[in-house]
C-alpha positions in Angstrom: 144.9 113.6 114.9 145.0 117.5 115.7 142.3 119.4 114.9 142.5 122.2 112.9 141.1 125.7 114.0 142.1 127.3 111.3 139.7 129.8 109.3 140.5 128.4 106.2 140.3 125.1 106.1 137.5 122.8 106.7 137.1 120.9 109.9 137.5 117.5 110.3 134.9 114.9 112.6 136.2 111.7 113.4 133.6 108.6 113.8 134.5 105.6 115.9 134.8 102.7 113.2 134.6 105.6 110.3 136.6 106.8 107.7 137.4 110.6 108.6 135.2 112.9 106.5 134.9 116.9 106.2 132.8 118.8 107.9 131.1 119.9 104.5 128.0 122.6 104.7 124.7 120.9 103.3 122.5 122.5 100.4 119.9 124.0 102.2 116.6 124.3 99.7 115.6 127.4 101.8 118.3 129.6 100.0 116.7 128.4 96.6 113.1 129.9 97.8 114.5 133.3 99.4 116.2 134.2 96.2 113.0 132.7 93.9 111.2 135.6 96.1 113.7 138.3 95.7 114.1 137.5 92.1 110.0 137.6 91.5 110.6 140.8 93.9 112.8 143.0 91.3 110.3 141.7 88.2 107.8 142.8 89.8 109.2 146.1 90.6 110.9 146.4 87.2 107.0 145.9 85.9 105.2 147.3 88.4 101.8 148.7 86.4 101.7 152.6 88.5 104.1 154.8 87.4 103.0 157.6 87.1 105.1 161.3 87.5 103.9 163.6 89.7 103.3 167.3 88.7 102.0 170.6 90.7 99.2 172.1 89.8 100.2 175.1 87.9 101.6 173.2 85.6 98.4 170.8 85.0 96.3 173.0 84.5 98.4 175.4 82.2 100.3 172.5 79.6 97.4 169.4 80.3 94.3 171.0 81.1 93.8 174.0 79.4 95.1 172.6 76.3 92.3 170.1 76.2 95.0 166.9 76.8 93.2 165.2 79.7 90.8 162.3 79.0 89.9 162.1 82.4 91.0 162.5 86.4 90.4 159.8 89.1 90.6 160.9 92.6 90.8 159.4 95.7 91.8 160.2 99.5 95.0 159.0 101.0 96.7 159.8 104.2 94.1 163.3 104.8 95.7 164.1 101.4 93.9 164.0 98.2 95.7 162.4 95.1 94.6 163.1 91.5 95.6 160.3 89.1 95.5 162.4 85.1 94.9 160.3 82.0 96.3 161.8 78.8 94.1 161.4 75.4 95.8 158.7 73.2 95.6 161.1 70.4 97.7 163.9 72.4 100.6 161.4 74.5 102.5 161.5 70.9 103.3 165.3 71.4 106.7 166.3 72.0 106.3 167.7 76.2 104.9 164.1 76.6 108.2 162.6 75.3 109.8 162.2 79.0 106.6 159.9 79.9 106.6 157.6 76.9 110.2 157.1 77.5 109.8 156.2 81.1 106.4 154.1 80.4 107.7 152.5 77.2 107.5 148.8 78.8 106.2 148.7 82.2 103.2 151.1 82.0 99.7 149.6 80.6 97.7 151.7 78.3 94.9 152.3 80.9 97.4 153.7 83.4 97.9 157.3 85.0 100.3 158.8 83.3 100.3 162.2 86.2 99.1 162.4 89.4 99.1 165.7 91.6 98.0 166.2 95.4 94.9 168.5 97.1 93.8 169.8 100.2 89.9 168.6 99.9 87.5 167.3 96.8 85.9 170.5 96.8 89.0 172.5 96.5 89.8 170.4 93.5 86.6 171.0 92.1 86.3 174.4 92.6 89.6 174.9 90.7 88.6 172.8 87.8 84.9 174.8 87.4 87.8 178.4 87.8 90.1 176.8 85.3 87.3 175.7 82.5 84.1 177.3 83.2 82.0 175.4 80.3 80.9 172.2 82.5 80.9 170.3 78.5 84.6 171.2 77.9 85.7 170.1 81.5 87.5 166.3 81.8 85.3 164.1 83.9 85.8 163.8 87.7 85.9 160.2 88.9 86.0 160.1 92.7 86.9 157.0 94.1 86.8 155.3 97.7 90.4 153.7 98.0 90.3 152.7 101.8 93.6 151.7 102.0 96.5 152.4 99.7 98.2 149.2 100.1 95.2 147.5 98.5 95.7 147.5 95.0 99.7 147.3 95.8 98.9 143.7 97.7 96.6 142.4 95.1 98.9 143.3 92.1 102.4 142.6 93.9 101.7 140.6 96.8 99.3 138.3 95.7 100.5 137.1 92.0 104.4 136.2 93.9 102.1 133.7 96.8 100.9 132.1 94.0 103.9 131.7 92.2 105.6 130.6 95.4 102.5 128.3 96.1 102.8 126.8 92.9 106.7 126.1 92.6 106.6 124.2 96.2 103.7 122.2 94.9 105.7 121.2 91.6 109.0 120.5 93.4 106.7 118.3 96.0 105.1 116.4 92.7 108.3 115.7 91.3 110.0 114.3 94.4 107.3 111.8 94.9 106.4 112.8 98.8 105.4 115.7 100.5 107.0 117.1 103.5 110.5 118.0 104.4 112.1 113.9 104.6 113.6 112.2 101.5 112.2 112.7 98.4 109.8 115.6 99.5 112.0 117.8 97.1 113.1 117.7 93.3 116.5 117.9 94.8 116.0 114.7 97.2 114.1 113.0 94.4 117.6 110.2 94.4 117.3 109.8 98.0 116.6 106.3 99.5 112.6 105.9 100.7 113.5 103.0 102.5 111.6 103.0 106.2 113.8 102.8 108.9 112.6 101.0 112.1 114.8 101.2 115.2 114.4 101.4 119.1 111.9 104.5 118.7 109.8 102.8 116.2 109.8 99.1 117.2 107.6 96.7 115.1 105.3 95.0 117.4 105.5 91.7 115.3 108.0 89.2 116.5 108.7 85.5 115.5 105.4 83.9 117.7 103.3 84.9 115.8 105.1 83.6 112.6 103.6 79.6 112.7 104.1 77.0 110.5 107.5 77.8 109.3 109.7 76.5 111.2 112.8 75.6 109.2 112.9 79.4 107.3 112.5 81.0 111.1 114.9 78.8 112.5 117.1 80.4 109.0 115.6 84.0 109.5 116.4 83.5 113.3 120.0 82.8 113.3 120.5 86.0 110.7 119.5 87.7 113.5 122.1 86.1 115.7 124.7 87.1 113.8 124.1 90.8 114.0 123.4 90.0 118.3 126.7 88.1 118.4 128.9 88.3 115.5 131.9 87.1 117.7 130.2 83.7 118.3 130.7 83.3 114.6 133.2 85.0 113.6 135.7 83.6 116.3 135.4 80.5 114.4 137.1 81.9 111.0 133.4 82.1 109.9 132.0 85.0 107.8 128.3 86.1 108.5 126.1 85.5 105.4 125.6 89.2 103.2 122.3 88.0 102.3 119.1 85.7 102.5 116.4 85.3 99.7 113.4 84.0 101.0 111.6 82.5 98.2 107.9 81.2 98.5 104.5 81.2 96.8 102.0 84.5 97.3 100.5 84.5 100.5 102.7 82.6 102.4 104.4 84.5 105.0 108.0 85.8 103.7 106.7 89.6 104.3 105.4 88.4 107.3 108.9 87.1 108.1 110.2 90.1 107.4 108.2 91.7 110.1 109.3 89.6 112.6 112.7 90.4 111.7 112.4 93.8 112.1 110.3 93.3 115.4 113.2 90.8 116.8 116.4 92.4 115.8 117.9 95.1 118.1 119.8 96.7 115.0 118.3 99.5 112.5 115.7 97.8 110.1 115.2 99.2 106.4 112.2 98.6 104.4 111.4 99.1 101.1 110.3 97.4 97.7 111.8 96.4 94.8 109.6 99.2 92.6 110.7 101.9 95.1 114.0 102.3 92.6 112.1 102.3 89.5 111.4 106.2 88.1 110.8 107.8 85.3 113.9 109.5 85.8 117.0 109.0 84.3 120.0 107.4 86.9 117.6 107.6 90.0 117.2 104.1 90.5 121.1 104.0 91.2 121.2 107.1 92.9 118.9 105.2 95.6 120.2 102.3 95.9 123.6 104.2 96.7 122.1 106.4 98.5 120.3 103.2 100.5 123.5 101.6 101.3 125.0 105.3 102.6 122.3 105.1 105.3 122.9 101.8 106.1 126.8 102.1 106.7 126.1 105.0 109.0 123.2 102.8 110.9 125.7 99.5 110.6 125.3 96.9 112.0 121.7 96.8 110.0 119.6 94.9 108.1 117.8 96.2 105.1 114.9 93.8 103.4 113.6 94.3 100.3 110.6 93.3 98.9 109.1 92.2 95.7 112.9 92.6 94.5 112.1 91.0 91.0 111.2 94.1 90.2 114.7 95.4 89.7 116.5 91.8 89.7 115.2 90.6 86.2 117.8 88.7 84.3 120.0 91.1 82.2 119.9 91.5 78.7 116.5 89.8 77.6 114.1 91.9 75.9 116.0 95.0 75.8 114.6 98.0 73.4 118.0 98.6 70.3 119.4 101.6 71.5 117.9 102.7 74.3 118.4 102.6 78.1 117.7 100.4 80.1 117.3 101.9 83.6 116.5 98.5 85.3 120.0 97.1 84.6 121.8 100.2 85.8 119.8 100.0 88.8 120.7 96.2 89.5 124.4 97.0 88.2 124.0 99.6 91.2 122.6 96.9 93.8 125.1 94.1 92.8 128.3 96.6 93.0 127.4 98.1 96.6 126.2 94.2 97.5 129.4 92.3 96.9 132.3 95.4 95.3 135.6 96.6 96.3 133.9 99.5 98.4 131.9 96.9 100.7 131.4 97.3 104.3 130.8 94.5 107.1 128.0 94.9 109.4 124.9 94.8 106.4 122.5 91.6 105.8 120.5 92.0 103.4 116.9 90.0 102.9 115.0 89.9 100.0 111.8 88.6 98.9 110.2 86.7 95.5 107.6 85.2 94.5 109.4 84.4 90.7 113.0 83.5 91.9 113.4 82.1 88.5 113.2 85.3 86.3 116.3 87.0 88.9 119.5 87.5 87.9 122.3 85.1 88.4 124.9 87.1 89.7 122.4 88.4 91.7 121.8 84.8 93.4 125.5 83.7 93.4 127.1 83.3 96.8 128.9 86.5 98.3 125.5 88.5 97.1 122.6 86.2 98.6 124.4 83.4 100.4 121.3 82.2 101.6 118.0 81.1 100.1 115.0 80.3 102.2 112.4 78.5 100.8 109.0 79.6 102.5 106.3 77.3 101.4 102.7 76.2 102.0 102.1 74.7 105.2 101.3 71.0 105.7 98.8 69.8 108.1 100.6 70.3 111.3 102.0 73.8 110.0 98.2 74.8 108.7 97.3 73.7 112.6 99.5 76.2 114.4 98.5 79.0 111.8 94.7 78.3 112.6 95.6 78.7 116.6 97.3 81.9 115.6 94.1 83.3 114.0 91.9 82.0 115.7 93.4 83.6 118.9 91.1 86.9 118.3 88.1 85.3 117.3 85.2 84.2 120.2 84.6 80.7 119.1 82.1 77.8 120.0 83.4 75.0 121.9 83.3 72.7 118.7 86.1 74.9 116.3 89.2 72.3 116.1 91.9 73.8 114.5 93.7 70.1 113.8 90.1 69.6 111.7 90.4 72.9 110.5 93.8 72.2 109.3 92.6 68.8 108.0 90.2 69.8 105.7 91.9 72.9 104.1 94.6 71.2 101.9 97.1 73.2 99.9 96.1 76.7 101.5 98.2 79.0 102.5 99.0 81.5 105.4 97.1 84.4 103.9 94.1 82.1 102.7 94.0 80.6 106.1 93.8 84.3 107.9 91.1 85.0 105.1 88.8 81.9 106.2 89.0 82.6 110.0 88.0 86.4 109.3 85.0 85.3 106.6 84.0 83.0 109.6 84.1 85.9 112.2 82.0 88.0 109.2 79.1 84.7 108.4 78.4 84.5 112.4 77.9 88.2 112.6 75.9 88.2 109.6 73.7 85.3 111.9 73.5 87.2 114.7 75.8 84.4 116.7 77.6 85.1 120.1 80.0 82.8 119.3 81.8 81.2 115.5 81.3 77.7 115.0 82.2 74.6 112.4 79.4 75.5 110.4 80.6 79.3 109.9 84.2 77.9 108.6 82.5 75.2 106.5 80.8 77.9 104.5 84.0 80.4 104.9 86.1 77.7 103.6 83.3 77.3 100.7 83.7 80.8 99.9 87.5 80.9 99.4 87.4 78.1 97.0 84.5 78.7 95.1 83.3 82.5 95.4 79.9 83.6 96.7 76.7 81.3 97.0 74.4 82.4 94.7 71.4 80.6 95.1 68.9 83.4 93.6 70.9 83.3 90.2 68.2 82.6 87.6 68.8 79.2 86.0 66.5 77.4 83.5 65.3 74.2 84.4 67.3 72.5 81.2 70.5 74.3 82.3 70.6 73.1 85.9 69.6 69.6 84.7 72.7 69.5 82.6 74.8 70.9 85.5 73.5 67.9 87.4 74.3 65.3 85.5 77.8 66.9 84.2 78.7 67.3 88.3 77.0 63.4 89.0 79.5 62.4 86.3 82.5 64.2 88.0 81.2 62.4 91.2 80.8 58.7 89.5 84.2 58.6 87.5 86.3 59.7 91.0 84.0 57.0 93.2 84.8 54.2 90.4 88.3 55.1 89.9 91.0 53.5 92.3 93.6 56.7 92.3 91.1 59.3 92.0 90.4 61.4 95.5 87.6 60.5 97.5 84.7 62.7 96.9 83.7 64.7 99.8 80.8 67.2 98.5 79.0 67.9 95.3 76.8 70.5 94.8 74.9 72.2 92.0 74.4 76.0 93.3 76.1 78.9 91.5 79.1 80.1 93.3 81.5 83.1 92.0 81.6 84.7 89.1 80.6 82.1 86.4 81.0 78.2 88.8 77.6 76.9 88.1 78.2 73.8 90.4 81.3 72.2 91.5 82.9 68.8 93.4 85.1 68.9 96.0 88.0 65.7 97.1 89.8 65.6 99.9 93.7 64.3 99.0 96.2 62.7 100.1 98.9 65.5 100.7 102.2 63.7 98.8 104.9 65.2 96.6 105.4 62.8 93.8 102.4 61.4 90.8 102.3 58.1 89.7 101.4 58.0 86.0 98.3 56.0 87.1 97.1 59.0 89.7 97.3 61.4 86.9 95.2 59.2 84.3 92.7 58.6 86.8 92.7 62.1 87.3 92.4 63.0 84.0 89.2 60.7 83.3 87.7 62.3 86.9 88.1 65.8 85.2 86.6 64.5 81.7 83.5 62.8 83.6 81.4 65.9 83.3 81.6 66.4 79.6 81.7 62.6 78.9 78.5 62.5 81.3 76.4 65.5 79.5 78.0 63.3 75.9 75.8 60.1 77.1 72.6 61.6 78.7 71.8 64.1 75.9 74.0 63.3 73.4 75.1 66.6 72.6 77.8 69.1 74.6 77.6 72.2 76.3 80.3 75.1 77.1 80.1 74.1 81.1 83.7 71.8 80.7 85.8 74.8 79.9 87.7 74.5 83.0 88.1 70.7 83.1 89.4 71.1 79.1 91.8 73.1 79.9 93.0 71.7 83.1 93.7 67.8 81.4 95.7 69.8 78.4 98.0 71.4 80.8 98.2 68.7 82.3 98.7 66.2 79.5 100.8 68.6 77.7 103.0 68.3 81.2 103.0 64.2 81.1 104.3 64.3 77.6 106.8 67.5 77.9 108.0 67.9 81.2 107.2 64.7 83.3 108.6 62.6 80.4 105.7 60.0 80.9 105.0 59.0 77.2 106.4 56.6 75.4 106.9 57.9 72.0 108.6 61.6 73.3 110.9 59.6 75.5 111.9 60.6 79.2 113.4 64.1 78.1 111.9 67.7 79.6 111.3 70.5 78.0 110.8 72.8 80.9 111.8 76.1 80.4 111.8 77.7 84.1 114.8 80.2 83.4 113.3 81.3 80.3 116.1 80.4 78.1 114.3 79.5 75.1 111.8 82.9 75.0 110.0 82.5 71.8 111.9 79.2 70.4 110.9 75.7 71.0 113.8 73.7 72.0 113.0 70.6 69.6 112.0 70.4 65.8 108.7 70.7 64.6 108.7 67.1 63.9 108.9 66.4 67.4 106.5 69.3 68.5 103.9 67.3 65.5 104.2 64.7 68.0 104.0 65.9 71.4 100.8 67.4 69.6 99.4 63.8 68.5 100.8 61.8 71.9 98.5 64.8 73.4 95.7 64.2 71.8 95.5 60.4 72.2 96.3 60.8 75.8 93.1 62.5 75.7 91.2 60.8 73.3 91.9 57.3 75.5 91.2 58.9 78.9 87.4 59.9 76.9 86.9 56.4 76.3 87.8 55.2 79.2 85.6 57.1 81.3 82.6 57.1 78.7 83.0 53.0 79.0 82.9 53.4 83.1 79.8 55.9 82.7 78.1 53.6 80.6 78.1 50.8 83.2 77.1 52.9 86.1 74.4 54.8 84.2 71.6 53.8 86.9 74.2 55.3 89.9 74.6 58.2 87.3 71.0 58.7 86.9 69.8 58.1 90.6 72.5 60.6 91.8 71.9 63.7 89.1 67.8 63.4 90.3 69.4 63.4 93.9 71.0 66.4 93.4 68.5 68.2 91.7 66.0 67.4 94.4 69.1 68.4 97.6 71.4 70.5 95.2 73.7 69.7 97.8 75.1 66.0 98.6 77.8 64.6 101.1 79.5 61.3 100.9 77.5 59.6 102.5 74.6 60.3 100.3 76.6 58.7 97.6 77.4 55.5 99.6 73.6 55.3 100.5 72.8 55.7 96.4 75.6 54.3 94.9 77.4 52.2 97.9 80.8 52.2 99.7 83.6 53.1 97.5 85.2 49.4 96.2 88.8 51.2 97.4 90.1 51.7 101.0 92.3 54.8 100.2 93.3 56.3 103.4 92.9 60.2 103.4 95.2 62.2 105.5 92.1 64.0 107.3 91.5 60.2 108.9 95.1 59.8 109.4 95.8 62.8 111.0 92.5 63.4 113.0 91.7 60.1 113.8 94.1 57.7 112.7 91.1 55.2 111.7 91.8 53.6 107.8 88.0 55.2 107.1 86.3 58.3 107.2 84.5 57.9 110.8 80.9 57.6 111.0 81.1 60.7 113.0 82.6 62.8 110.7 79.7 61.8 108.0 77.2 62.6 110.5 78.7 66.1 110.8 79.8 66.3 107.0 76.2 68.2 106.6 77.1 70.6 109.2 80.9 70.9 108.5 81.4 70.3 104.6 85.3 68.4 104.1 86.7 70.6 101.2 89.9 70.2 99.4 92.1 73.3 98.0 95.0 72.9 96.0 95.6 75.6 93.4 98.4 74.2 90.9 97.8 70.8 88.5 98.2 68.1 88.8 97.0 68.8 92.8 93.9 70.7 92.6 91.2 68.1 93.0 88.4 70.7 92.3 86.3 70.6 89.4 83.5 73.5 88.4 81.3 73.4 85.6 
């Protein structure tokens, strides 16, 4: 193409790879300020509060003086001249040789201006002429001499002053309004549709890369190989292949997909945009479009790129649920945006696109469909030997004894995730400063791990003597029912001081990490969370408030045997789970059949009492022994229930002995230690968590 020189056209500039586009002159907000001043110039001058006509003399004191007109004279020196300012009575400025003046000041002069003014050689010439022109001192105007340093003084504070402010304000308005400060995107009103996604490229490298990602193998080997295809897209597409347009990664909070993300941006040697899902959302009107348009703009001129967005439920939702009659719905235009530039007739190769969620089920499905997100990653919470390598990775900057094990570590801590793993190595790191230590130890993470799971030890909370025996026997009962019971957990630690915000006491189990329930493991369950209540039923024959948590744990989880699991016998093997939200506020079966879930419920319940009140009532001496234990130790270890009540009638292998030690028993070393190092279990969702509080 030839490139035109000619004054009247536009030029042309061809990009490599491009479409060719006109050299078109940008808005420039500068030209918007320089004619806000100019503008607030000619107001000002148009009502400028001095205008005042200047007169000799002679005629002064012949048509104003004389006549008795003049209410007063102000004068002042300026430039070795003197200046007179004369103020006309109210009563006389109506007569008819005033009439020029009144026209002139009709808008822009204030009543308490000049409405003369007249020059002198000196203040005592001036006076000397007034005493000449009136001679009676009583009949003369008053002389008002004023010290006016610099003429330019009253100019600046009643010109120059009022239009800074004005300017100051308006640039602080337009700032507000475009949601930054600064000159970048968004800094303006005008930029306020601009992307504020945060580019990272060559010159602003993120230091993160995939080593120190740990425990996710499968999603980085995923995340890893998106990568590749932006390194190498000729090893793929050679093939006939396509690369992917996007990757979800999907995962519970806390368990490493922004992390991911990081290393993505730290690993790829391609422009990197970040930003959140709530970064489209304004209280404007088309904005959240105008972004994401504007998002995807950048990106084609950065391509090959990757842009990740996170927390993108926040503009995915499903599309029309709980929309307002009649209004607008902002959101969907926004996602209508996002899914056109993701997969429309205008879509350009060279853009991945990741995406993170913590609620995959509320997103839109043509948002998930393949062409949009080809890809999703699930990210989820470690097992043992993934909890091991994130240990190593945190436990890099800490100084540590020669004891600390992270394959212990990792052992104990069931069901945590990444960010709760980085959370007990720094509470460690804090506990061994608090102790003065030169060095963390097993004992710090036993009480950091304590911490996460059950808040802060509160041993100088003020409880009764007749409240802390009932917290002893309701935690001995919790303790009994899982020893007795052949699926229950083993029982690792009970202990009877206040932790958190309202845990008077608590027992912790150490699992068996699996995926699927028998119906037996839940019952069992069930009757281990109902062993406080049932225990403070027996021993003082009345109830307390302390089984709040275990109530409502075993009716979730009943309600979940009977309506999702399809584990009773009356309801049938049918599931009423509503993850897509399909139903909103309708059940999907009759009220006869809820009346029955509701019963099947309640005897679930009612049998799992009476089952556990029967087992209590046998081993009331073990329940007694061990709730006088407690109150005398407040804290007791397994084997301080094997030396009171004996060795657990079941040989359930827990994973800690399988992966530690491989032995079919906890080790007697481990008890010797549990004091010291406190075996803890963690597991946040029913039916896993094998925690109980009072």
């Amino acid at each position: 193409m030839k490139e035109n020189n000619s004054n009247n056209k536009k030029s042309i500039k061809k990009i490599p790879g491009k479409k060719l586009m006109p050299n078109t002159p940008k808005f420039n907000i500068m030209w918007l300020y320089a004619a806000i001043i100019i503008g607030l110039f000619v107001v000002q001058y148009i009502f400028s509060g001095n205008n005042a006509k200047s007169v000799n003399y002679q005629k002064f004191e012949n048509e104003m003086l004389k006549p008795g007109d003049v209410e007063k004279l102000v004068a002042y020196k300026s430039n070795e001249l003197i200046k007179v300012e004369v103020y006309i009575k109210k009563d006389r400025i109506n007569q008819s040789k005033y009439d020029n003046t009144r026209t002139k000041s009709n808008f822009n002069v204030s009543a308490n201006s000049p409405q003369f003014e007249f020059t002198e050689g000196s203040f005592e010439g001036l006076e000397a002429k007034l005493k000449e022109a009136i001679p009676i001192a009583d009949q003369r105007p008053p002389l008002n001499i004023e010290s006016r340093e610099s003429p330019y003084a009253g100019w600046f504070m009643s010109f120059i002053l009022p239009i800074l402010l004005l300017i100051g304000f308006w640039v602080f308005i337009m700032r507000r309004m475009g949601g930054g400060a600064g000159g970048g995107a968004g800094g303006q009103i005008f930029n306020i549709g601009k992307s504020k996604a945060t580019l990272f490229d060559k010159e602003t490298q993120v230091s993160i890369t995939f080593n120190d990602v740990a425990g996710l193998e499968e999603a980085k080997q995923e995340v890893m190989e998106i990568v590749d295809f932006l390194k190498n897209p000729k090893k793929y597409t050679n093939l006939g292949g396509k690369i992917p347009k996007g990757a979800l990664l999907v995962g519970a909070p806390g368990t490493g997909k922004t992390l991911m993300a990081k290393a993505v941006a730290g690993e790829a040697q391609v422009p990197f945009f970040s930003l959140s899902g709530s970064d489209f959302v304004e209280m404007f009107v088309g904005v959240g479009a105008s972004r994401v348009r504007d998002l995807f703009k950048q990106a084609k001129e950065k391509a090959p790129c990757i842009i990740f967005i996170d927390e993108i439920d926040a503009i995915g939702r499903a599309r029309g649920k709980n929309n307002i009659v009649g209004g607008n719905d902002e959101r969907e235009n926004t996602l209508n945006q996002l899914l056109v530039e993701m997969d429309g007739f205008g879509t350009d190769s060279g853009i991945i696109i990741l995406a993170a969620t913590n609620r995959p089920d509320v997103l839109d499905t043509a948002l998930l469909r393949p062409g949009r997100f080809d890809r999703q990653i699930s990210i989820d919470k470690p097992d043992l030997v993934g909890r091991e390598q994130i240990f190593k990775v945190h436990l890099k900057p800490l100084k540590l004894a020669g004891e600390v094990d992270a394959k212990k570590l990792s052992a104990q801590t069931p069901g945590f995730a990444g960010a709760e793993i980085a959370n007990v190595c720094n509470e460690a790191a804090l506990i061994a400063a608090r102790r003065n230590k030169e060095a963390v130890d097993m004992h710090d993470f036993q009480d950091a791990i304590d911490r996460v799971i059950g808040g802060l030890e509160k041993r100088n909370k003020i409880i009764s003597p007749e409240e802390k025996q009932i917290v002893a026997f309701h935690e001995a009962g919790h303790a009994i029912a899982g020893w007795f019971l052949e699926h229950a957990d083993p029982l690792v630690k009970v202990s009877i001081v206040p932790r958190g915000v309202a845990a008077l006491g608590y027992a912790q189990y150490l699992p068996k990490e699996q995926f699927l329930y028998t119906t037996e493991q839940l019952l069992d369950g069930m009757c281990m969370t109902l062993g406080g209540r049932v225990a403070e039923d027996i021993v003082f024959g009345k109830i307390s408030t302390g089984a709040q948590n275990d109530l409502e744990r075993i009716t979730k989880l009943s309600y979940a045997m009977v309506t999702i699991y399809g584990m009773n016998e009356k309801v049938g093997n049918v599931s009423f789970n509503d993850t897509q939200g399909e139903y909103q506020f309708n059940k999907p079966y009759s009220e006869k059949t809820s009346e029955i879930i509701d019963i099947e419920v309640r005897n679930q319940i009612d049998r799992a009492y009476q089952r556990t009140k029967t087992l209590l009532t046998d081993k009331r001496e073990g329940l007694d022994k061990l709730a006088h234990k407690l109150l005398e130790k407040e804290i007791l270890f397994q084997s301080d229930l094997e030396e009171i009540l004996g060795k657990r009638p079941f040989d359930n292998r827990t994973t800690y002995d399988e992966f530690v030690n491989g032995i079919p028993e906890v080790g007697e070393d481990i008890i010797e230690n549990l004091e010291h190092e406190g075996v803890v279990d963690h597991n946040a969702d029913l039916p896993e968590n094998r925690s109980t509080q009072v």
